[in-house]
C-alpha positions as CSV (number, residue, x, y, z in Angstrom):
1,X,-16.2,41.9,-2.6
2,X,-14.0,42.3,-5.6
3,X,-10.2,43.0,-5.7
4,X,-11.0,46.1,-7.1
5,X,-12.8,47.7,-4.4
6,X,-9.6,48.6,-2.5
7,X,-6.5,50.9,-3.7
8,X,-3.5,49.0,-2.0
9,X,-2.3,52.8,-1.0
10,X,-5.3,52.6,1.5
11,X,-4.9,49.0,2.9
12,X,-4.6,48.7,6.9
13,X,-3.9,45.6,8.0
14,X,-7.6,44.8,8.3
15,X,-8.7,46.2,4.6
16,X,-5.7,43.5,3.6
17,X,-7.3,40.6,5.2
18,X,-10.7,41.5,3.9
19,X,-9.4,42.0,0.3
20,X,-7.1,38.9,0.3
21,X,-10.1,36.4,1.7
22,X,-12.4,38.5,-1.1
23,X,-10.3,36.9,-3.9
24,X,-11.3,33.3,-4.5
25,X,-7.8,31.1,-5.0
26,X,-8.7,27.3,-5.3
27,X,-5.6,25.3,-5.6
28,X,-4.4,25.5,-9.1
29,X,-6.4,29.1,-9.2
30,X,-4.1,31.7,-7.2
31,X,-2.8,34.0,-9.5
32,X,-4.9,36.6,-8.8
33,X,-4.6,36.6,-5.8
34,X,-0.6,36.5,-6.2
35,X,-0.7,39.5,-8.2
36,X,-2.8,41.7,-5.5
37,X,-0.8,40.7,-2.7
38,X,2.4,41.4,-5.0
39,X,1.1,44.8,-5.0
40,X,-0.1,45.8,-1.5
41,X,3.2,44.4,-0.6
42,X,5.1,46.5,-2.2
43,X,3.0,49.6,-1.2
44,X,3.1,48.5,2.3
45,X,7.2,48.8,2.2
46,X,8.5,45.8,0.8
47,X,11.2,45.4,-1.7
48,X,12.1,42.7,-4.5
49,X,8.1,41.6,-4.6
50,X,7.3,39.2,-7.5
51,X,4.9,36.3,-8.5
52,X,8.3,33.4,-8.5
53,X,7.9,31.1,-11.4
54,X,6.3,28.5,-9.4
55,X,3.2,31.6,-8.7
56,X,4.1,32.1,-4.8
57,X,3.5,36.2,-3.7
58,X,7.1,36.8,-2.7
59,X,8.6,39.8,-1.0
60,X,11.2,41.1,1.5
61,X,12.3,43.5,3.6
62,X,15.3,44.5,5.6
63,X,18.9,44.5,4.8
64,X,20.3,42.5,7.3
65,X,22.1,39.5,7.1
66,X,19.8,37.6,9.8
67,X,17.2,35.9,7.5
68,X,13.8,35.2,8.6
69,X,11.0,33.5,6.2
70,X,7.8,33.6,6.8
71,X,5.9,31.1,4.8
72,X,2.6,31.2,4.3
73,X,-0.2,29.4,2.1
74,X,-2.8,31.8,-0.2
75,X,-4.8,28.7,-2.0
76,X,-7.6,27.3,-0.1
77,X,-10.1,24.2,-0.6
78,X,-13.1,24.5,-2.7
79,X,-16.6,25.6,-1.4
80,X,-17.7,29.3,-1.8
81,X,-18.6,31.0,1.5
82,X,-19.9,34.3,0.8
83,X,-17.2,37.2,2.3
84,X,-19.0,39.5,4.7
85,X,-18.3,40.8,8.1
86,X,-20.9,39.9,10.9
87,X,-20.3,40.8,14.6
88,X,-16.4,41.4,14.3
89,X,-15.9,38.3,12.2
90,X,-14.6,38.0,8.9
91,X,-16.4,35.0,7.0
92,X,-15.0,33.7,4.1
93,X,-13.1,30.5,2.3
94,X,-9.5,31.3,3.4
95,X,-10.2,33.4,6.5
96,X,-8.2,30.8,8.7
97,X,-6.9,28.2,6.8
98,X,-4.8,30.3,6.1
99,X,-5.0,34.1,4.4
100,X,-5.5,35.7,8.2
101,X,-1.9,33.8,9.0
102,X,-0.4,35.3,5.8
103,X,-1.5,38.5,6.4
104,X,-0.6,38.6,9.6
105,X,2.9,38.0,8.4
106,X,2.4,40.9,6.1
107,X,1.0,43.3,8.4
108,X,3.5,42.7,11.0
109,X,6.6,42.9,8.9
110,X,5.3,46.2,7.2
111,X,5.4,47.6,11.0
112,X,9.2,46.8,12.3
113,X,11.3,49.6,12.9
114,X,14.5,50.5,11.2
115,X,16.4,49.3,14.0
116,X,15.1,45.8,13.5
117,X,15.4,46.2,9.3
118,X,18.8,46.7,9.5
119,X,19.4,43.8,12.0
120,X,17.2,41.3,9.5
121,X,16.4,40.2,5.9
122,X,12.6,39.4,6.3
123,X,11.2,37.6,3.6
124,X,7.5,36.7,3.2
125,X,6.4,34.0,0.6
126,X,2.6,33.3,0.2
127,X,2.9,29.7,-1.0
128,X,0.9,28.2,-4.0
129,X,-0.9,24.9,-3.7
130,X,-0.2,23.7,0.2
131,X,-3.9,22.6,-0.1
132,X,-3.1,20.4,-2.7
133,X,-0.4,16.7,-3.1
134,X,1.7,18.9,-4.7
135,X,2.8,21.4,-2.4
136,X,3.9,23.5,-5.6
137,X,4.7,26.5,-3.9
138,X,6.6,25.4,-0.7
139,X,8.6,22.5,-2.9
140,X,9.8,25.5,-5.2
141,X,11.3,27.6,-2.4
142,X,12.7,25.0,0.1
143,X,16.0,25.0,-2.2
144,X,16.0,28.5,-2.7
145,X,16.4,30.5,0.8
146,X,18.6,29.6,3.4
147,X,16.9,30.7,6.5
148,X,18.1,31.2,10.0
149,X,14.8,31.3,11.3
150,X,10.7,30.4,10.2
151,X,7.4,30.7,10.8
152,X,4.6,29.0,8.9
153,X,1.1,30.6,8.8
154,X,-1.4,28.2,9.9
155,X,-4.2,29.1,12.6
156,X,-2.9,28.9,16.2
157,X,-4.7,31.0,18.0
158,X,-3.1,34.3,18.6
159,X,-1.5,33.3,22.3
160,X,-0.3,29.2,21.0
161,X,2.4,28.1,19.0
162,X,2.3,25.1,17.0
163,X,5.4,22.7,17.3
164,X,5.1,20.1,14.8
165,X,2.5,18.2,12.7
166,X,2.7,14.3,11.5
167,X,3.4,12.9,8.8
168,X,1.3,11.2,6.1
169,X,1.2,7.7,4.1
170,X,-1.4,7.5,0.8
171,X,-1.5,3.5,0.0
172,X,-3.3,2.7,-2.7
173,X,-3.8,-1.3,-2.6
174,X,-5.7,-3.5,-5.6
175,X,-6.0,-7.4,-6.0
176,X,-7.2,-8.8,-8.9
177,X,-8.3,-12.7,-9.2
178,X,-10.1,-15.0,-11.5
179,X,-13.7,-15.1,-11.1
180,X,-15.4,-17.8,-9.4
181,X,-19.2,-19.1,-8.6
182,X,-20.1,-17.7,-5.4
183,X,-21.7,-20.9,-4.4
184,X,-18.4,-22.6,-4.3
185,X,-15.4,-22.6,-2.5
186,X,-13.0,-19.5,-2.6
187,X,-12.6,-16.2,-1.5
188,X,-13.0,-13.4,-3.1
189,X,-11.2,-10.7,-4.4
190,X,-13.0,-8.1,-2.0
191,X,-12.4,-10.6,1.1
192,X,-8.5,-10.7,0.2
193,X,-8.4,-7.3,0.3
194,X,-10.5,-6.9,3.7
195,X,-7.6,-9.3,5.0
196,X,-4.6,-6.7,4.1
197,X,-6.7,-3.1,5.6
198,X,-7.4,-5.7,8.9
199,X,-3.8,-7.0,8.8
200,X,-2.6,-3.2,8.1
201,X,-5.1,-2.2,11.4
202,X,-3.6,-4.7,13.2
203,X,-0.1,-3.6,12.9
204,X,-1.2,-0.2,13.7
205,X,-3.1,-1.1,16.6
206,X,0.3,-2.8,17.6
207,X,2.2,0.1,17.3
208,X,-0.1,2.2,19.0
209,X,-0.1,-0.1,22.0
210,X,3.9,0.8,22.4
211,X,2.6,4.7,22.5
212,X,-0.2,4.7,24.1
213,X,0.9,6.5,27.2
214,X,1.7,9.7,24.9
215,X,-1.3,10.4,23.0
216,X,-2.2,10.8,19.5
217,X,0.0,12.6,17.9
218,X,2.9,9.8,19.0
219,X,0.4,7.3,17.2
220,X,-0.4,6.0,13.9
221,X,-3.8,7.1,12.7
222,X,-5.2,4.9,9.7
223,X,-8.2,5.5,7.8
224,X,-10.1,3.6,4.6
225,X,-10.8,6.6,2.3
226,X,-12.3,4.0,-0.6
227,X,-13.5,1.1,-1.1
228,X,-14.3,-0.5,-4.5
229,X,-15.0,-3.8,-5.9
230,X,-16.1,-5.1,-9.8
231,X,-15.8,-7.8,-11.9
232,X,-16.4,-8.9,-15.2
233,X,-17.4,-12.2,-15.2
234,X,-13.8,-13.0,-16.0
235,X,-11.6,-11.2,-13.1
236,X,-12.5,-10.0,-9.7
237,X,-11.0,-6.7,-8.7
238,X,-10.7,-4.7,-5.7
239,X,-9.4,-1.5,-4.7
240,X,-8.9,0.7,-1.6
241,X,-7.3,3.8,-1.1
242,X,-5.8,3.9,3.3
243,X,-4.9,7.4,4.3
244,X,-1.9,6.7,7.5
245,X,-0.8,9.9,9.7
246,X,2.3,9.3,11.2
247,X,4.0,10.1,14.3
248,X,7.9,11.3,14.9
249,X,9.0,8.0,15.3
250,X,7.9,7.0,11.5
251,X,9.1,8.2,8.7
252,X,7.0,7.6,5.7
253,X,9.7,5.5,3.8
254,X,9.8,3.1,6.8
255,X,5.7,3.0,7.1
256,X,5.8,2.1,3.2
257,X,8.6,-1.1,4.2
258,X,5.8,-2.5,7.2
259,X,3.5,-2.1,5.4
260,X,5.2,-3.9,2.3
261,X,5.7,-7.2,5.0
262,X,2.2,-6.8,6.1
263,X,1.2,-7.7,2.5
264,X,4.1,-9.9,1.1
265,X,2.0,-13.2,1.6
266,X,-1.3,-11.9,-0.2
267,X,-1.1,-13.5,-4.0
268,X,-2.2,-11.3,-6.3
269,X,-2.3,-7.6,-4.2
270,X,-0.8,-4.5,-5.4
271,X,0.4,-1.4,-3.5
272,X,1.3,2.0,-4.6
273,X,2.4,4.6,-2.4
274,X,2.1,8.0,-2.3
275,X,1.9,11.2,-0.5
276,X,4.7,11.2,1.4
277,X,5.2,13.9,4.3
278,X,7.7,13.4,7.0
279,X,6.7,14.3,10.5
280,X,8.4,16.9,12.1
281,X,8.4,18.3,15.9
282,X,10.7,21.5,16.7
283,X,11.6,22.1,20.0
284,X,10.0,24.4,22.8
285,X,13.0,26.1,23.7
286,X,14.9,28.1,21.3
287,X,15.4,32.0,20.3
288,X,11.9,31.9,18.3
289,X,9.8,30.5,20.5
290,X,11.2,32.7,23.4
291,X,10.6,35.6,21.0
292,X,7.1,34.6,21.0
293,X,6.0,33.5,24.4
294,X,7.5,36.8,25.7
295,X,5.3,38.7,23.0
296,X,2.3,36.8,24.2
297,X,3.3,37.4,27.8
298,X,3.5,41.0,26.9
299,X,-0.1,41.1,25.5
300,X,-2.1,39.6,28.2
301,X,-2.3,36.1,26.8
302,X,-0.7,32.8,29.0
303,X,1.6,30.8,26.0
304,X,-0.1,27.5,24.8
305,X,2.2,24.9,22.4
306,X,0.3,22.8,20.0
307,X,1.1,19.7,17.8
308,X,-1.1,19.0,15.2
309,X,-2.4,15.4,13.6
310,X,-2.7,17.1,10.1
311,X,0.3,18.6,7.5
312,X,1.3,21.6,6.8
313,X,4.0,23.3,4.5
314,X,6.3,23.0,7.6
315,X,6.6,18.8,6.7
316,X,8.2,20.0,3.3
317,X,10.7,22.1,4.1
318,X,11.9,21.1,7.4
319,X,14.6,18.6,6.3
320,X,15.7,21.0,4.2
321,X,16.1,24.1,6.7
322,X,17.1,22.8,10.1
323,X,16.6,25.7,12.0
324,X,14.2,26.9,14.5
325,X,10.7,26.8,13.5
326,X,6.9,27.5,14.6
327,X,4.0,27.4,12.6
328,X,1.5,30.8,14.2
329,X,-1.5,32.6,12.8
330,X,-5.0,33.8,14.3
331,X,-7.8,31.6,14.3
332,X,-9.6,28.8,15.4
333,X,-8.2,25.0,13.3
334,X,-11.7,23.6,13.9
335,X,-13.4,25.9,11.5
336,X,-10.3,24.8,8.7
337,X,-12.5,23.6,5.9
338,X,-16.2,23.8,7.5
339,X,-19.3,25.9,5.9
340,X,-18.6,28.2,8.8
341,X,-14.8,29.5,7.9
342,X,-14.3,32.7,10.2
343,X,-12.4,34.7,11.9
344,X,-12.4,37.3,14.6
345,X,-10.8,40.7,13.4
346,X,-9.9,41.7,17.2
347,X,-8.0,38.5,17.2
348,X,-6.3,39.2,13.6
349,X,-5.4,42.4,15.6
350,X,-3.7,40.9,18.2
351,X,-1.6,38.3,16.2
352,X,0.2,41.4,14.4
353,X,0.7,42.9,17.6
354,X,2.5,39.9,19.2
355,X,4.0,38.7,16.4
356,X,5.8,42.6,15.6
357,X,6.7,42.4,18.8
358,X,8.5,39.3,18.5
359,X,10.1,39.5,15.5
360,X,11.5,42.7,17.0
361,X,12.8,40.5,20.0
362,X,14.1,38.1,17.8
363,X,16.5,39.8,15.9
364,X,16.9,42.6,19.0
Protein backbone atom coordinates (compact mmCIF):
# COMPACT_ATOMS: atom_id res chain seq x y z
CA UNK A 1 0.00 0.00 0.00
CA UNK A 2 1.45 3.32 -1.11
CA UNK A 3 0.66 6.80 0.24
CA UNK A 4 -0.77 7.52 -2.94
CA UNK A 5 -3.55 5.17 -3.02
CA UNK A 6 -5.77 7.41 -0.73
CA UNK A 7 -6.98 11.15 -1.42
CA UNK A 8 -6.89 12.63 2.27
CA UNK A 9 -10.58 14.16 1.16
CA UNK A 10 -11.77 10.48 1.49
CA UNK A 11 -9.95 9.36 4.77
CA UNK A 12 -12.30 7.86 7.60
CA UNK A 13 -10.69 7.22 10.51
CA UNK A 14 -9.92 3.66 9.43
CA UNK A 15 -8.55 4.55 5.68
CA UNK A 16 -6.11 7.02 8.10
CA UNK A 17 -4.77 4.17 10.05
CA UNK A 18 -4.29 2.01 7.12
CA UNK A 19 -2.50 4.78 5.05
CA UNK A 20 -0.32 5.99 8.02
CA UNK A 21 0.97 2.24 8.97
CA UNK A 22 1.37 1.85 4.83
CA UNK A 23 4.10 4.52 4.98
CA UNK A 24 7.35 3.04 6.23
CA UNK A 25 9.05 5.74 8.93
CA UNK A 26 12.29 4.18 10.57
CA UNK A 27 13.71 6.51 13.05
CA UNK A 28 15.62 9.10 11.22
CA UNK A 29 13.21 8.19 8.05
CA UNK A 30 9.67 10.01 8.87
CA UNK A 31 9.26 12.67 6.72
CA UNK A 32 7.03 11.24 4.59
CA UNK A 33 5.01 10.25 6.66
CA UNK A 34 5.05 13.83 8.40
CA UNK A 35 4.00 15.36 5.24
CA UNK A 36 0.81 12.86 4.64
CA UNK A 37 -0.36 13.19 8.02
CA UNK A 38 0.24 17.13 7.69
CA UNK A 39 -2.27 16.87 4.98
CA UNK A 40 -5.07 14.60 6.12
CA UNK A 41 -4.94 16.74 9.12
CA UNK A 42 -5.69 19.63 7.68
CA UNK A 43 -8.54 18.11 5.48
CA UNK A 44 -9.94 16.48 8.49
CA UNK A 45 -10.48 20.18 10.19
CA UNK A 46 -7.34 21.17 11.70
CA UNK A 47 -5.73 24.42 11.67
CA UNK A 48 -1.94 25.78 11.84
CA UNK A 49 -0.70 22.02 10.52
CA UNK A 50 3.06 21.91 9.67
CA UNK A 51 6.15 19.59 9.66
CA UNK A 52 8.05 21.79 12.98
CA UNK A 53 11.68 22.10 12.30
CA UNK A 54 12.53 19.31 14.36
CA UNK A 55 9.99 17.00 11.46
CA UNK A 56 7.09 16.25 14.08
CA UNK A 57 3.28 16.31 12.09
CA UNK A 58 1.92 19.13 14.11
CA UNK A 59 -1.64 20.50 14.18
CA UNK A 60 -4.52 22.05 16.28
CA UNK A 61 -7.78 22.69 16.65
CA UNK A 62 -10.13 24.71 18.80
CA UNK A 63 -9.89 28.22 20.03
CA UNK A 64 -10.09 27.93 23.50
CA UNK A 65 -7.80 28.78 26.03
CA UNK A 66 -7.93 25.15 27.79
CA UNK A 67 -4.88 23.53 26.07
CA UNK A 68 -4.71 19.83 25.58
CA UNK A 69 -1.69 18.06 23.70
CA UNK A 70 -1.76 15.01 22.50
CA UNK A 71 1.59 13.55 21.79
CA UNK A 72 2.10 10.88 19.87
CA UNK A 73 5.13 8.95 18.20
CA UNK A 74 5.04 8.26 13.99
CA UNK A 75 8.70 6.50 13.78
CA UNK A 76 8.84 2.88 14.45
CA UNK A 77 11.67 0.18 14.78
CA UNK A 78 13.13 -1.45 11.81
CA UNK A 79 11.78 -4.85 10.35
CA UNK A 80 9.25 -4.70 7.35
CA UNK A 81 5.94 -6.51 7.97
CA UNK A 82 4.00 -6.45 4.97
CA UNK A 83 0.64 -4.07 5.50
CA UNK A 84 -2.49 -6.09 4.82
CA UNK A 85 -5.80 -6.57 6.59
CA UNK A 86 -6.59 -10.23 7.71
CA UNK A 87 -9.72 -11.02 9.79
CA UNK A 88 -10.35 -7.37 11.09
CA UNK A 89 -6.66 -6.86 11.91
CA UNK A 90 -4.48 -4.40 10.49
CA UNK A 91 -0.78 -5.92 10.25
CA UNK A 92 1.94 -3.74 9.85
CA UNK A 93 5.35 -2.17 11.45
CA UNK A 94 3.74 0.75 13.42
CA UNK A 95 0.16 -0.63 13.84
CA UNK A 96 0.55 -0.45 17.77
CA UNK A 97 3.61 0.87 18.70
CA UNK A 98 2.30 3.47 17.94
CA UNK A 99 0.48 4.91 14.51
CA UNK A 100 -3.04 3.34 15.83
CA UNK A 101 -2.46 5.66 19.20
CA UNK A 102 -1.72 8.72 16.90
CA UNK A 103 -4.50 8.22 14.86
CA UNK A 104 -6.68 7.72 17.35
CA UNK A 105 -5.72 11.16 18.59
CA UNK A 106 -6.40 12.33 15.10
CA UNK A 107 -9.66 10.78 14.52
CA UNK A 108 -11.03 11.73 17.75
CA UNK A 109 -10.18 15.36 17.75
CA UNK A 110 -11.47 15.74 14.05
CA UNK A 111 -14.93 14.53 15.69
CA UNK A 112 -15.55 17.14 18.80
CA UNK A 113 -18.27 19.43 18.52
CA UNK A 114 -18.14 23.15 18.43
CA UNK A 115 -19.22 23.31 21.85
CA UNK A 116 -16.09 21.53 23.01
CA UNK A 117 -13.80 23.70 20.28
CA UNK A 118 -14.62 26.66 21.69
CA UNK A 119 -13.99 25.45 25.31
CA UNK A 120 -10.26 24.00 24.14
CA UNK A 121 -7.06 24.49 22.12
CA UNK A 122 -6.39 20.81 21.04
CA UNK A 123 -3.12 20.32 19.73
CA UNK A 124 -1.87 16.98 18.21
CA UNK A 125 2.00 16.49 17.59
CA UNK A 126 3.09 13.14 15.96
CA UNK A 127 6.60 13.06 17.47
CA UNK A 128 9.87 12.17 15.42
CA UNK A 129 12.28 9.63 16.74
CA UNK A 130 10.72 8.37 20.32
CA UNK A 131 12.13 4.95 18.99
CA UNK A 132 15.38 6.24 19.03
CA UNK A 133 18.23 7.85 22.27
CA UNK A 134 17.35 10.87 20.88
CA UNK A 135 13.85 11.46 21.48
CA UNK A 136 14.22 14.33 18.62
CA UNK A 137 10.71 15.08 18.36
CA UNK A 138 9.33 15.11 22.02
CA UNK A 139 12.78 17.06 23.28
CA UNK A 140 11.84 19.81 20.57
CA UNK A 141 8.36 20.45 21.81
CA UNK A 142 8.55 19.96 25.65
CA UNK A 143 9.71 23.83 25.77
CA UNK A 144 7.35 24.93 23.31
CA UNK A 145 3.59 24.27 24.64
CA UNK A 146 2.41 24.90 27.86
CA UNK A 147 -0.29 22.38 28.42
CA UNK A 148 -2.98 22.03 30.97
CA UNK A 149 -3.59 18.66 30.05
CA UNK A 150 -1.84 15.28 27.99
CA UNK A 151 -2.09 12.28 26.60
CA UNK A 152 0.67 10.21 25.07
CA UNK A 153 -0.18 7.58 22.32
CA UNK A 154 1.13 4.36 23.34
CA UNK A 155 -0.96 0.96 23.24
CA UNK A 156 -3.23 0.54 26.30
CA UNK A 157 -5.83 -1.27 25.31
CA UNK A 158 -8.85 0.69 24.48
CA UNK A 159 -10.66 0.29 28.22
CA UNK A 160 -6.73 0.86 30.37
CA UNK A 161 -4.92 3.76 31.08
CA UNK A 162 -1.29 3.78 31.55
CA UNK A 163 -0.01 5.83 34.65
CA UNK A 164 3.69 5.91 34.43
CA UNK A 165 6.71 4.06 32.94
CA UNK A 166 10.41 3.84 34.65
CA UNK A 167 13.15 5.26 33.98
CA UNK A 168 16.38 4.09 32.27
CA UNK A 169 20.28 4.02 33.06
CA UNK A 170 22.82 3.06 29.80
CA UNK A 171 26.38 2.38 31.64
CA UNK A 172 28.90 1.79 29.45
CA UNK A 173 31.99 0.28 31.70
CA UNK A 174 35.76 -0.69 30.12
CA UNK A 175 39.02 -1.75 32.05
CA UNK A 176 41.99 -1.88 30.50
CA UNK A 177 45.29 -3.71 32.13
CA UNK A 178 48.65 -4.89 31.06
CA UNK A 179 48.87 -8.18 29.69
CA UNK A 180 49.96 -11.11 31.58
CA UNK A 181 50.77 -15.06 31.05
CA UNK A 182 47.74 -16.87 31.87
CA UNK A 183 49.67 -19.40 33.65
CA UNK A 184 50.60 -17.00 36.32
CA UNK A 185 49.27 -15.15 38.88
CA UNK A 186 46.69 -12.30 38.13
CA UNK A 187 43.40 -11.51 37.07
CA UNK A 188 42.33 -10.57 34.14
CA UNK A 189 40.89 -7.78 32.58
CA UNK A 190 37.64 -9.69 31.70
CA UNK A 191 37.47 -11.09 35.46
CA UNK A 192 37.76 -7.39 36.85
CA UNK A 193 35.11 -6.44 34.94
CA UNK A 194 32.84 -9.62 35.84
CA UNK A 195 33.59 -8.23 39.56
CA UNK A 196 31.86 -4.56 38.79
CA UNK A 197 28.35 -6.15 36.63
CA UNK A 198 28.32 -8.85 40.03
CA UNK A 199 29.01 -5.89 42.40
CA UNK A 200 26.44 -3.64 40.26
CA UNK A 201 23.83 -7.03 40.65
CA UNK A 202 24.46 -7.08 43.95
CA UNK A 203 23.50 -3.58 44.84
CA UNK A 204 20.46 -4.09 42.75
CA UNK A 205 19.50 -7.11 44.31
CA UNK A 206 19.77 -5.01 47.59
CA UNK A 207 17.65 -2.54 46.55
CA UNK A 208 15.19 -4.74 45.29
CA UNK A 209 14.96 -6.59 48.60
CA UNK A 210 13.65 -3.00 50.23
CA UNK A 211 10.71 -3.24 47.33
CA UNK A 212 9.99 -6.32 47.06
CA UNK A 213 6.52 -6.27 48.45
CA UNK A 214 5.47 -3.81 45.53
CA UNK A 215 6.39 -5.43 42.42
CA UNK A 216 8.42 -4.72 39.50
CA UNK A 217 7.92 -1.66 38.45
CA UNK A 218 9.07 -0.25 42.25
CA UNK A 219 12.40 -2.30 41.32
CA UNK A 220 15.57 -1.94 39.57
CA UNK A 221 15.79 -4.09 36.54
CA UNK A 222 19.47 -4.59 35.27
CA UNK A 223 20.51 -6.34 32.24
CA UNK A 224 24.16 -7.08 30.40
CA UNK A 225 23.39 -5.96 26.84
CA UNK A 226 27.43 -6.74 25.76
CA UNK A 227 29.99 -8.27 26.58
CA UNK A 228 33.51 -7.96 24.98
CA UNK A 229 36.94 -8.72 25.71
CA UNK A 230 40.59 -8.36 23.39
CA UNK A 231 43.97 -7.88 23.83
CA UNK A 232 46.90 -7.34 22.06
CA UNK A 233 49.57 -8.97 23.60
CA UNK A 234 50.35 -5.72 25.29
CA UNK A 235 46.87 -4.57 27.07
CA UNK A 236 43.92 -6.51 28.07
CA UNK A 237 40.63 -4.81 27.58
CA UNK A 238 37.13 -5.29 28.42
CA UNK A 239 33.94 -3.76 27.77
CA UNK A 240 30.23 -4.08 28.66
CA UNK A 241 27.40 -2.23 27.97
CA UNK A 242 24.36 -2.73 31.42
CA UNK A 243 21.02 -1.42 30.42
CA UNK A 244 19.18 -0.38 34.29
CA UNK A 245 15.27 0.48 34.37
CA UNK A 246 14.45 2.39 37.13
CA UNK A 247 11.72 2.75 39.45
CA UNK A 248 10.05 6.19 41.00
CA UNK A 249 12.21 6.19 43.84
CA UNK A 250 15.52 6.57 41.39
CA UNK A 251 16.34 9.10 39.48
CA UNK A 252 18.85 8.41 36.95
CA UNK A 253 21.41 11.01 38.28
CA UNK A 254 21.30 9.24 41.67
CA UNK A 255 21.58 5.53 39.88
CA UNK A 256 24.79 7.06 38.03
CA UNK A 257 26.29 8.27 41.89
CA UNK A 258 25.74 4.18 43.30
CA UNK A 259 26.74 3.04 40.78
CA UNK A 260 30.01 5.38 40.70
CA UNK A 261 30.68 3.90 44.62
CA UNK A 262 30.02 0.50 43.39
CA UNK A 263 33.13 0.90 41.15
CA UNK A 264 35.40 3.50 42.98
CA UNK A 265 37.84 0.63 44.25
CA UNK A 266 38.25 -1.20 40.76
CA UNK A 267 41.91 0.21 39.40
CA UNK A 268 41.76 0.77 36.02
CA UNK A 269 37.60 0.68 35.14
CA UNK A 270 35.91 3.22 33.23
CA UNK A 271 32.17 4.23 33.17
CA UNK A 272 30.23 6.37 30.91
CA UNK A 273 26.69 7.01 31.23
CA UNK A 274 24.09 7.57 29.15
CA UNK A 275 20.46 7.41 28.33
CA UNK A 276 19.09 9.07 30.88
CA UNK A 277 15.08 8.91 31.40
CA UNK A 278 13.55 9.91 34.62
CA UNK A 279 10.67 7.76 35.87
CA UNK A 280 7.54 9.24 36.14
CA UNK A 281 4.05 7.94 37.79
CA UNK A 282 0.87 10.40 37.46
CA UNK A 283 -1.77 9.97 39.70
CA UNK A 284 -5.15 7.95 39.33
CA UNK A 285 -7.40 10.60 40.36
CA UNK A 286 -7.50 13.79 38.52
CA UNK A 287 -9.86 15.58 35.83
CA UNK A 288 -8.22 13.37 32.91
CA UNK A 289 -8.35 10.24 34.17
CA UNK A 290 -12.01 10.75 35.31
CA UNK A 291 -12.64 11.99 31.83
CA UNK A 292 -11.60 8.64 30.74
CA UNK A 293 -12.83 5.97 33.01
CA UNK A 294 -16.31 7.58 32.68
CA UNK A 295 -15.83 7.28 28.70
CA UNK A 296 -14.80 3.65 29.18
CA UNK A 297 -17.69 3.14 31.60
CA UNK A 298 -19.95 4.56 28.99
CA UNK A 299 -18.76 2.09 26.29
CA UNK A 300 -19.11 -1.22 27.99
CA UNK A 301 -15.56 -1.64 29.08
CA UNK A 302 -14.53 -1.92 33.25
CA UNK A 303 -11.37 0.81 33.55
CA UNK A 304 -7.90 -0.98 33.91
CA UNK A 305 -4.58 1.44 35.09
CA UNK A 306 -1.29 0.18 33.88
CA UNK A 307 2.44 1.13 34.73
CA UNK A 308 4.77 0.12 32.35
CA UNK A 309 8.73 -1.27 32.86
CA UNK A 310 9.68 0.44 29.43
CA UNK A 311 9.93 4.48 28.28
CA UNK A 312 7.99 6.42 26.55
CA UNK A 313 7.84 10.08 25.32
CA UNK A 314 5.92 10.73 28.65
CA UNK A 315 9.67 10.37 30.66
CA UNK A 316 10.77 13.48 28.55
CA UNK A 317 8.46 15.86 28.99
CA UNK A 318 6.96 15.24 32.24
CA UNK A 319 9.35 17.45 34.38
CA UNK A 320 8.79 19.94 32.14
CA UNK A 321 4.72 19.96 32.07
CA UNK A 322 3.52 19.09 35.55
CA UNK A 323 0.09 18.58 34.76
CA UNK A 324 -2.18 15.65 34.55
CA UNK A 325 -1.16 13.09 32.21
CA UNK A 326 -2.05 9.46 30.68
CA UNK A 327 -0.39 7.73 28.17
CA UNK A 328 -3.79 5.74 25.91
CA UNK A 329 -4.02 4.12 22.47
CA UNK A 330 -5.54 0.67 21.10
CA UNK A 331 -3.66 -2.30 21.07
CA UNK A 332 -2.05 -5.02 22.56
CA UNK A 333 2.08 -3.87 24.15
CA UNK A 334 3.14 -7.46 23.72
CA UNK A 335 3.04 -7.41 20.03
CA UNK A 336 5.42 -3.73 20.35
CA UNK A 337 8.27 -4.81 18.17
CA UNK A 338 7.46 -8.68 17.32
CA UNK A 339 7.13 -10.13 13.52
CA UNK A 340 3.49 -10.27 14.40
CA UNK A 341 2.69 -6.20 14.89
CA UNK A 342 -1.24 -5.94 14.66
CA UNK A 343 -4.07 -4.49 15.52
CA UNK A 344 -7.77 -4.98 15.62
CA UNK A 345 -9.76 -2.28 13.68
CA UNK A 346 -13.00 -2.87 15.90
CA UNK A 347 -10.71 -1.98 18.71
CA UNK A 348 -9.12 1.15 16.81
CA UNK A 349 -12.93 1.99 16.60
CA UNK A 350 -13.59 1.93 19.96
CA UNK A 351 -10.57 3.99 21.31
CA UNK A 352 -11.87 7.04 19.11
CA UNK A 353 -15.21 6.57 20.56
CA UNK A 354 -14.04 6.74 24.20
CA UNK A 355 -11.45 8.86 23.83
CA UNK A 356 -14.12 11.70 21.86
CA UNK A 357 -16.14 11.17 24.50
CA UNK A 358 -13.64 12.06 26.98
CA UNK A 359 -12.12 14.85 25.69
CA UNK A 360 -15.64 16.16 25.39
CA UNK A 361 -15.97 15.49 29.24
CA UNK A 362 -12.86 17.01 29.88
CA UNK A 363 -13.16 20.29 28.83
CA UNK A 364 -17.32 20.04 29.38
Amino acid sequence: MSSETLSPETLSSEQLLIQTVSIPSVSGFEAEVARFLVGAMVKMGFSSAEVDPAGNAVAARGTGPVQVVLLGHIDTIPGDIPVRLEGGKLYGRGSVDAKGSFCTFVAAVSQLSSAALEKATFTCIGAVEEEAPSSKGANFVKTRYRPDFVLIGEPSGWDALTLGYKGRLVVRASLEKDNFHSAGEGRSSGDLLIDFISSARSWADFWNALQSEKGIFFQVQLTVQNLDNSSDGLTQRSSATLGLRLPPALSPLEAESLLKSVGAGLEGLSLEFGGHETPYRGEKDNPLTRALRVAVRSSGGTPRFKLKTGTSDMNVVAEHWKVPMVAYGPGDSSLDHTPFEHLELAEFARAVVVLTEALERLVG
